[in-house]
C-alpha positions in Angstrom: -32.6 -6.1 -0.4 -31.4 -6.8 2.7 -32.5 -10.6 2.7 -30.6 -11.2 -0.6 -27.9 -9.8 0.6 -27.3 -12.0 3.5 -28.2 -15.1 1.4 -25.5 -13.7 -1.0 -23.3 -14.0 1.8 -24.1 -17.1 2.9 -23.3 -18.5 -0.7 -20.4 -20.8 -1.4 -17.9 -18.7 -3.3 -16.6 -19.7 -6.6 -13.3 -20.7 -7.2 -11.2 -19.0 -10.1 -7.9 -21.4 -9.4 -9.9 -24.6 -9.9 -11.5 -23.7 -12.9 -7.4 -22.5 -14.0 -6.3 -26.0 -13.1 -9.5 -27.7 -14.7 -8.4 -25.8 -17.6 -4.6 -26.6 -17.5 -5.3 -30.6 -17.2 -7.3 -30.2 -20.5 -4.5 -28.4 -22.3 -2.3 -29.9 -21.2 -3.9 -33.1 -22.3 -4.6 -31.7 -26.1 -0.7 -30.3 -25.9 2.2 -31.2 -23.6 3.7 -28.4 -24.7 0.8 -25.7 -23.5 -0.3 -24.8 -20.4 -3.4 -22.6 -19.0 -2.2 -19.1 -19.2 -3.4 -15.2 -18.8 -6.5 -16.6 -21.4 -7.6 -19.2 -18.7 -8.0 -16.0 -15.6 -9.9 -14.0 -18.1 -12.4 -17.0 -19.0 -12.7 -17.8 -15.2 -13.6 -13.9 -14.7 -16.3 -13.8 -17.6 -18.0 -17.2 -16.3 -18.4 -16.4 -13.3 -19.2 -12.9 -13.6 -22.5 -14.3 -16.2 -23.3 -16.9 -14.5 -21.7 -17.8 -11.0 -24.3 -17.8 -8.2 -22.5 -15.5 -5.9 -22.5 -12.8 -7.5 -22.3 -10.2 -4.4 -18.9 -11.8 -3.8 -17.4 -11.8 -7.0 -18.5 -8.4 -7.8 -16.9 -7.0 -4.4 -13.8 -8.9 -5.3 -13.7 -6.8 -8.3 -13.9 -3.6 -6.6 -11.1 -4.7 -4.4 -9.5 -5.9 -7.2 -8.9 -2.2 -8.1 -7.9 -1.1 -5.0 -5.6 -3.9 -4.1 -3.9 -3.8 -7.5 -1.3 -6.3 -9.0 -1.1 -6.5 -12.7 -1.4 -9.0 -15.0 0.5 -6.1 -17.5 3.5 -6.8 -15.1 6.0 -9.3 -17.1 6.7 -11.0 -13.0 3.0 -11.5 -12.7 2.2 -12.2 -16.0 4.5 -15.4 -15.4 2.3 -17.1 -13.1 -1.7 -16.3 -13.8 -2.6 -19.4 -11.6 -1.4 -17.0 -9.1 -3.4 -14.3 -9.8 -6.7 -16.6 -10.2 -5.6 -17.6 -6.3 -5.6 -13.6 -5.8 -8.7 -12.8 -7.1 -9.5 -16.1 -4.6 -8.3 -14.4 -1.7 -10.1 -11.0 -2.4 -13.5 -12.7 -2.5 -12.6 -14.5 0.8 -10.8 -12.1 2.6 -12.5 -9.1 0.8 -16.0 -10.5 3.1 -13.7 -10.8 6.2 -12.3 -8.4 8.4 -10.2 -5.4 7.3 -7.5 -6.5 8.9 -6.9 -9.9 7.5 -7.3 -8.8 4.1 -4.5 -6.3 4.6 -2.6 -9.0 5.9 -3.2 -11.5 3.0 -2.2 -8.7 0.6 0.9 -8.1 2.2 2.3 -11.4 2.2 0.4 -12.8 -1.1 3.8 -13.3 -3.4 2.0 -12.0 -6.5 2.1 -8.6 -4.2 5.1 -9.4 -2.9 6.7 -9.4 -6.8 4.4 -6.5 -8.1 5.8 -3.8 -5.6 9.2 -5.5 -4.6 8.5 -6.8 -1.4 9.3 -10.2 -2.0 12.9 -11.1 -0.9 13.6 -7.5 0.9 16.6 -7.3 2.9 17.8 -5.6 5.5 20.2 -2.7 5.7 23.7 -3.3 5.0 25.8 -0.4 6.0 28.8 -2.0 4.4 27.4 -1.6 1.0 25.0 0.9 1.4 21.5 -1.3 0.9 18.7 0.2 1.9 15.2 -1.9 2.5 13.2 -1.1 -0.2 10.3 0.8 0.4 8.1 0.6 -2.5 5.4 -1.5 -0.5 5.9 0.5 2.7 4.5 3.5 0.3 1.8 1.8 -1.2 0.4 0.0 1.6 -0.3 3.7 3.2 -1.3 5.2 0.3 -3.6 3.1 -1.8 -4.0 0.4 0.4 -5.7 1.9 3.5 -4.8 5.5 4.8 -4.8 7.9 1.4 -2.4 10.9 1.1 -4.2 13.2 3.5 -6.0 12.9 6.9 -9.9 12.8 6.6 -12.8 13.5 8.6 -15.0 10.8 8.9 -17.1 11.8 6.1 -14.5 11.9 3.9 -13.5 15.3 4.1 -9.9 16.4 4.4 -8.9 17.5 7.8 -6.8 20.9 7.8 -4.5 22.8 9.9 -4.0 26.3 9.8 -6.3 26.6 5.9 -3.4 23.8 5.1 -4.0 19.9 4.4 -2.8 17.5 6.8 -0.4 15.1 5.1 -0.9 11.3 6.3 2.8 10.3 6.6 6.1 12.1 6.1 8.9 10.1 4.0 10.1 8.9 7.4 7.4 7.1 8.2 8.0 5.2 5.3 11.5 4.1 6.0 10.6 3.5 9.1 7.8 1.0 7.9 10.1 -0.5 5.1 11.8 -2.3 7.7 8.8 -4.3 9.0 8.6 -5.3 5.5 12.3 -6.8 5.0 12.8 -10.9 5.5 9.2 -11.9 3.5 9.9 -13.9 0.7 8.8 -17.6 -0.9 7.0 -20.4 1.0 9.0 -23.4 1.0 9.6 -26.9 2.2 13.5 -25.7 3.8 12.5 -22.6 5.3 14.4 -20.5 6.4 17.1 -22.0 4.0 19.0 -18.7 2.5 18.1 -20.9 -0.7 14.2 -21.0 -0.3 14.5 -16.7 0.6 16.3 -15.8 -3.0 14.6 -18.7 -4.8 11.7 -20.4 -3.5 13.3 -23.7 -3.5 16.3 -26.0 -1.9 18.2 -29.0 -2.3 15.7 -29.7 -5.4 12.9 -29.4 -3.3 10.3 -26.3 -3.7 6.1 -26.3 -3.3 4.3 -26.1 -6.6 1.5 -23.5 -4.9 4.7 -21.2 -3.5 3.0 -18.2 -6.1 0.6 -18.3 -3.8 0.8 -19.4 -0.4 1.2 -17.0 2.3 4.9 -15.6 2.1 7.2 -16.6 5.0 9.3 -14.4 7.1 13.2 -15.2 7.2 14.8 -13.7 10.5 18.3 -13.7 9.2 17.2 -11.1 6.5 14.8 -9.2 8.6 15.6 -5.7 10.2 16.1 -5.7 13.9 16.5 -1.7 14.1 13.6 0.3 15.8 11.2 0.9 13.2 8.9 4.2 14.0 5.8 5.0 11.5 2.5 6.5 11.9 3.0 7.5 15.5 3.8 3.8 16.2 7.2 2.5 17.6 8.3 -1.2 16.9 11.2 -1.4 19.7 14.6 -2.7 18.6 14.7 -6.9 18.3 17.7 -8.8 19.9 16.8 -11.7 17.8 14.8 -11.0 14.1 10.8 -11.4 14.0 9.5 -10.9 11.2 6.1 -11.7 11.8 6.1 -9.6 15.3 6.8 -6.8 13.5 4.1 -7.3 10.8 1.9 -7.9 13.3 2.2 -4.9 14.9 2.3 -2.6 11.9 -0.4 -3.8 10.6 -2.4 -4.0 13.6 -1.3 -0.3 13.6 -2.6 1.0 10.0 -6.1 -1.4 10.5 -6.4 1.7 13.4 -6.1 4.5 11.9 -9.0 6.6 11.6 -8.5 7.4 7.8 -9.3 3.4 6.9 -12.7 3.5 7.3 -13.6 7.0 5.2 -10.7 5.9 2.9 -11.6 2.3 1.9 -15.3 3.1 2.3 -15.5 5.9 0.3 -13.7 4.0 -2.7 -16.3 1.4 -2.1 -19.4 3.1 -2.7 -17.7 4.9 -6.1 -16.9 1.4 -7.0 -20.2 -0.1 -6.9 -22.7 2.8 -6.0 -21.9 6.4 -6.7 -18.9 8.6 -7.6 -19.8 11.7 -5.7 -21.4 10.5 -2.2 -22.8 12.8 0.1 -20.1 13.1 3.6 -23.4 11.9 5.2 -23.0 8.6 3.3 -19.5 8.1 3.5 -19.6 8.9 7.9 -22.5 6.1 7.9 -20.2 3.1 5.6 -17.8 4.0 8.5 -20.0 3.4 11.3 -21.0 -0.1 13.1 -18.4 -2.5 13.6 -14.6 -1.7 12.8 -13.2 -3.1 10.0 -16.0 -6.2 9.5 -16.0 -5.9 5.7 -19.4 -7.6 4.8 -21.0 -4.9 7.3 -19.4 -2.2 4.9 -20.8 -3.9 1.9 -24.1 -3.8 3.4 -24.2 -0.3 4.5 -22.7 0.8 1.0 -25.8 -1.0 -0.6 -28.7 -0.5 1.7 -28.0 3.1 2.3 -31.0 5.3 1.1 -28.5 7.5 -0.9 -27.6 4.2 -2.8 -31.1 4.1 -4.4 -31.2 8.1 -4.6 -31.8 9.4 -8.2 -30.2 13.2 -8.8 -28.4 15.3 -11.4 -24.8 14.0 -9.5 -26.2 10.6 -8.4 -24.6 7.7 -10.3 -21.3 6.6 -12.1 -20.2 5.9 -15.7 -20.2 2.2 -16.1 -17.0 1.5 -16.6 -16.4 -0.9 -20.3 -15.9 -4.5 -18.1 -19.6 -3.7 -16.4 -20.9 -2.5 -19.7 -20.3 -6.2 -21.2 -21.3 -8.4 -18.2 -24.2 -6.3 -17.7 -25.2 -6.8 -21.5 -24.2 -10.4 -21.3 -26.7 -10.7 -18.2 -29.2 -8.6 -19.5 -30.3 -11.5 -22.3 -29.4 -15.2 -22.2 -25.7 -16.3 -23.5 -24.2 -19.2 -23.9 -20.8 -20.4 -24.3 -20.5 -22.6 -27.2 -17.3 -24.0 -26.0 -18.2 -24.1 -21.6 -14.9 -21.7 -21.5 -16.1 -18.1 -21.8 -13.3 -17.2 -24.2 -14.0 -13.1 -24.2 -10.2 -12.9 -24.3 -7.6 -10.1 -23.8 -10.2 -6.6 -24.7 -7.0 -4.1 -23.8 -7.3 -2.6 -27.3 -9.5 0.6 -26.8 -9.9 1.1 -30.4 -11.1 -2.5 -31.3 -12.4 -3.5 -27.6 -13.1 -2.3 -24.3 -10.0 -0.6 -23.2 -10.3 -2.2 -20.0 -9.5 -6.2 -19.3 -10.0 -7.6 -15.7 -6.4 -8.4 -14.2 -4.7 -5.9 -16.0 -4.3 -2.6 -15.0 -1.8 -0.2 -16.1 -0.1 0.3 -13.1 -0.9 -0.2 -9.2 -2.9 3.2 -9.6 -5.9 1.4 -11.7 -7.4 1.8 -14.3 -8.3 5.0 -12.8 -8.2 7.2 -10.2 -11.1 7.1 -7.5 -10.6 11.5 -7.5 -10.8 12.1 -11.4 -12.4 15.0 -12.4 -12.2 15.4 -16.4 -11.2 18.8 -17.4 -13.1 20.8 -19.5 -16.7 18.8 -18.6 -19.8 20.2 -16.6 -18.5 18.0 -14.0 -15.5 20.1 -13.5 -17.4 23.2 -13.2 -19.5 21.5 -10.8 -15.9 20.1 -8.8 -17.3 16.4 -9.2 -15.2 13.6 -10.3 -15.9 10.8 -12.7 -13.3 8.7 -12.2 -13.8 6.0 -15.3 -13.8 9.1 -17.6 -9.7 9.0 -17.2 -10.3 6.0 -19.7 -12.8 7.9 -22.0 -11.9 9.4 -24.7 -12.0 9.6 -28.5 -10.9 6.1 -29.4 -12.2 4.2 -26.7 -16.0 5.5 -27.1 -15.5 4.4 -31.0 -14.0 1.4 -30.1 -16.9 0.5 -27.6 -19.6 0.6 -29.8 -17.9 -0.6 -32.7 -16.8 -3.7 -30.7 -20.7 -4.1 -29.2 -21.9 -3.5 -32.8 -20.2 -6.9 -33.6 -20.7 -8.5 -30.4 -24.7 -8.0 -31.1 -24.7 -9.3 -34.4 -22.3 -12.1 -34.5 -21.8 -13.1 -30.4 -18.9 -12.2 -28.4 -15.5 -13.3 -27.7 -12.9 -16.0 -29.5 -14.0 -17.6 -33.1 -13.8 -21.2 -33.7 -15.5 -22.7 -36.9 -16.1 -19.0 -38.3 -18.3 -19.0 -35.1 -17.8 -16.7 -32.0 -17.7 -18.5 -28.9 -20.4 -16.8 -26.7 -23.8 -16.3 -28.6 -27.1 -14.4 -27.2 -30.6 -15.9 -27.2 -32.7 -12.7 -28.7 -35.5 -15.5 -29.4 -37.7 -12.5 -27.0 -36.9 -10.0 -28.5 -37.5 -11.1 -32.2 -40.8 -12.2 -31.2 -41.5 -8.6 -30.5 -39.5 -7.1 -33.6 -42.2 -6.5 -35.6 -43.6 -3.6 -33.3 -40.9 -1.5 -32.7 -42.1 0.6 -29.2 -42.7 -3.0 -27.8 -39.2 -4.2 -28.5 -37.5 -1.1 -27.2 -39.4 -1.4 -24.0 -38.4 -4.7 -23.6 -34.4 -3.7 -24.1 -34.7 -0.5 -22.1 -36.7 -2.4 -19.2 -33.7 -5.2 -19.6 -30.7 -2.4 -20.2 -31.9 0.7 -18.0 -34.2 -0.5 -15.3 -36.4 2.0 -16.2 -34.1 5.0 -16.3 -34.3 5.3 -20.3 -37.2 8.0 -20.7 -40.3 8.1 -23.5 -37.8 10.8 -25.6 -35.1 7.7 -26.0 -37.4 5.2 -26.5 -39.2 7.3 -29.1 -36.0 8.2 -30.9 -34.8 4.8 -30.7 -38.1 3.1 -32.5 -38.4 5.5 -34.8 -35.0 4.5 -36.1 -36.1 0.3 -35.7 -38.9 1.1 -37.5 -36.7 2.0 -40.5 -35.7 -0.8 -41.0 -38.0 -2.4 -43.2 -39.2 -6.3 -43.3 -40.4 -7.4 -45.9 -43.8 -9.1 -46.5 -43.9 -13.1 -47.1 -44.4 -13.8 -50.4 -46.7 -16.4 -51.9 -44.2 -19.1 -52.1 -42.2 -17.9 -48.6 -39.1 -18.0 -50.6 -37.9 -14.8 -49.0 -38.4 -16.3 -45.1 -35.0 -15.6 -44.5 -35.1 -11.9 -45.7 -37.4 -11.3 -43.1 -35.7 -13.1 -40.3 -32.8 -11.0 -41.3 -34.7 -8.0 -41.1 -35.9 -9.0 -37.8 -32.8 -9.5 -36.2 -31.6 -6.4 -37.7 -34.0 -4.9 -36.0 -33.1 -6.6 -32.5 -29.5 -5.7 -33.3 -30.5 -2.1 -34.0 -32.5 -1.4 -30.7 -29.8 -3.2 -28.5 -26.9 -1.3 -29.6 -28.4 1.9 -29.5 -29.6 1.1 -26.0 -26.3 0.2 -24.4 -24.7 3.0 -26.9 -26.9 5.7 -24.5 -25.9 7.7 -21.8 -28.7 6.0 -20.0 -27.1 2.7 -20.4 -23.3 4.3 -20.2 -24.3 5.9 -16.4 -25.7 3.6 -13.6 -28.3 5.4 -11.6 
């Protein structure tokens, strides 16, 4: 594990913005009057997840993606996706970094900058009563590195006197709020008061500006004293912007709650839900803030190969389908991976990459879903704030199709992503030998002999026919046999076996 690891490290990461501007040069080709849009992110995020080589990479970048949130759901975002294929870019090179440069490229990417109103910040004005704002100031603690409430470094919430210890007061946050005033738009006349409100002067503007590194404009910067976090940026004669980033951020990378707060969301991401404080203490150990060590310890813990009654997660409905669509071969018919906008949770997955809610997720990483063993037991399941009645209908009746007639956008009556089952047919006339194959290729050998039982006996029911003498009804029984394939596949990935990774 540990060898593949490293060579997954060492691999050259894919690039979601070039195949976005591959894309647009083709449409725009077919169309002047279309351009790549949200469509293009989402077929750059299903191609790569089936079949890009680094997959350690892209698959962290995922996890960060719902931790570092911005929002394809958000009408400012939703403006610019070549943006957001830059972002999710930057997470899979920063995101294998250090700690504190990926804070730092979060901070002053402008698709962040727009999502929590960061971008273009001023100042106070006591003439008119303006205020920094201090929506990013709040997030950046909360979400983005610190949590709510002091932890241990397993996790566990420090008290004082029986009571929680809060992480920062609302002062703190007005006090950070001014290190994050005088950011806005890279641009060719910086610091023009022109290129601050609209990324462009004098006609001139740079065509990446959505995502280039935001630029700090001293004349619409704070220069009060700025006090967070037990941290005191001293008053400025003359404006710095990126002296007082600097500092702040060299400030929150140190905090002790960063490594139990980010590590612990890691391993729920891609190991467990409920880790043992043991675990979470050892992602935090070795050395501060290198992220590709974190990744490692998440992975190669013992715990992260431990098997138990509260060992796992529920697979949330974006890994359900690029597991499936790994699991057997698939090709796109068209090169593009069309799977599309799947937001519907009554006709899809509930869930599309890019576009969260809100800059709380999908879901929050300390769920627990009333009314459920695991709420008797105190354990929380985060991806269960996204189950629910429709969405488990929707799921299987969306995989039902997706089985039988391939996945994703139609063209010629034809969906655009269509599985290879030519295994699995050759097996479909014994049941017990087709089902081991989709468990062994599905479960990794967590489905038990009871599933596999149930799940042949009800292949097995579905009859094929015997050739007749002039093999007139050969395509009967390659119907039947696909049915059958169809059949042991959906019930499969429709089990709680598939539904929970152990």
């Amino acid at each position: 594990y540990s060898a593949w690891i490293d060579e997954q490290f060492a691999t050259p990461a894919t690039s979601h913005r070039a195949h976005f501007d591959a894309r647009d040069v083709e449409i725009r080709a077919a169309n002047a009057s279309q351009s790549a849009g949200q469509d293009q992110v989402f077929e750059s995020f299903w191609k790569q997840a089936v079949t890009g080589p680094d997959q350690l990479r892209l698959r962290t970048a995922f996890a960060l993606s719902q931790i570092f949130v911005i929002s394809l759901s958000d009408s400012t975002v939703a403006n610019t996706p070549r943006a957001v294929a830059a972002w999710l870019d930057m997470l899979g090179d920063k995101g294998l970094g250090r700690y504190r440069d990926l804070l730092e490229a979060v901070s002053l990417h402008p698709m962040m900058g727009v999502y929590l109103s960061h971008l273009r910040n001023q100042k106070a004005d006591t003439r008119t009563g303006r205020v920094p704002d201090e929506n990013y100031a709040r997030e950046v603690m909360q979400l983005f590195s610190l949590g709510l409430l002091e932890l241990n470094e397993d996790g566990s919430v420090r008290t004082s006197g029986g009571a929680a210890i809060e992480t920062y007061t609302p002062a703190d946050i007005s006090g950070l709020a001014r290190v994050f005033t005088g950011f806005s738009w890279n641009c060719p006349d910086w610091p023009d008061n022109s290129c601050f409100f609209n990324g462009s002067a004098s006609g001139s503007s740079d065509p990446d500006r959505h995502f280039k590194t935001m630029l700090g404009y001293p004349q619409y910067h704070s220069t009060e004293e700025k006090r967070f976090l037990g941290t005191t940026i001293a008053a400025q004669t003359l404006a710095d912007p990126n002296a007082s980033l600097r500092q702040a951020l060299d400030a929150i990378a140190a905090h002790a709650n960063v490594g139990p707060f980010i590590g612990k969301q890691l391993i729920q991401r891609l190991v467990t839900s409920n880790p043992s404080p043991e675990y979470v203490r050892a992602v935090g150990q070795g050395v501060r803030g290198d992220m590709r060590a974190v990744v490692k310890a998440v992975l190669m813990h013992p715990e992260a190969r431990a098997t138990s009654d509260t060992a796992g997660k529920l697979r949330e409905p974006v890994l359900r389908l690029s597991s499936y669509l790994r699991a057997f071969p698939h090709r796109s018919e068209s090169g593009y991976w069309r799977v599309g906008n799947t937001d519907n949770a009554g006709s899809s997955l509930g869930q599309t990459p890019m576009r969260s809610p809100s800059v709380f997720n999908f879901y929050r990483p300390g769920y627990v879903p009333p009314g459920t063993g695991a709420a008797t037991r105190s354990l929380v399941v985060p991806e269960m704030q996204i189950t629910h009645e429709t969405s488990v209908a929707g799921y299987v009746n969306y995989m039902r199709d997706n089985i039988a007639s391939g996945v994703g956008a139609s063209s010629g009556g034809r969906r655009d992503i269509q599985p290879d089952f030519q295994a699995e047919l050759a097996l479909a006339t014994d049941p017990a030998a087709l089902v081991d194959r989709v468990a062994s290729k599905l479960t990794y050998g967590t489905a038990g002999a009871a599933l596999k039982t149930e799940i042949a006996d009800a292949v097995g029911r579905i009859v094929i026919p015997a050739l007749n003498a002039g093999g007139t009804n050969q395509a009967a029984i390659d119907t039947a046999k696909r049915n059958r394939v169809n059949a042991a596949v959906l019930l499969m990935i429709a089990s709680p076996e598939y539904i929970v990774q152990k």
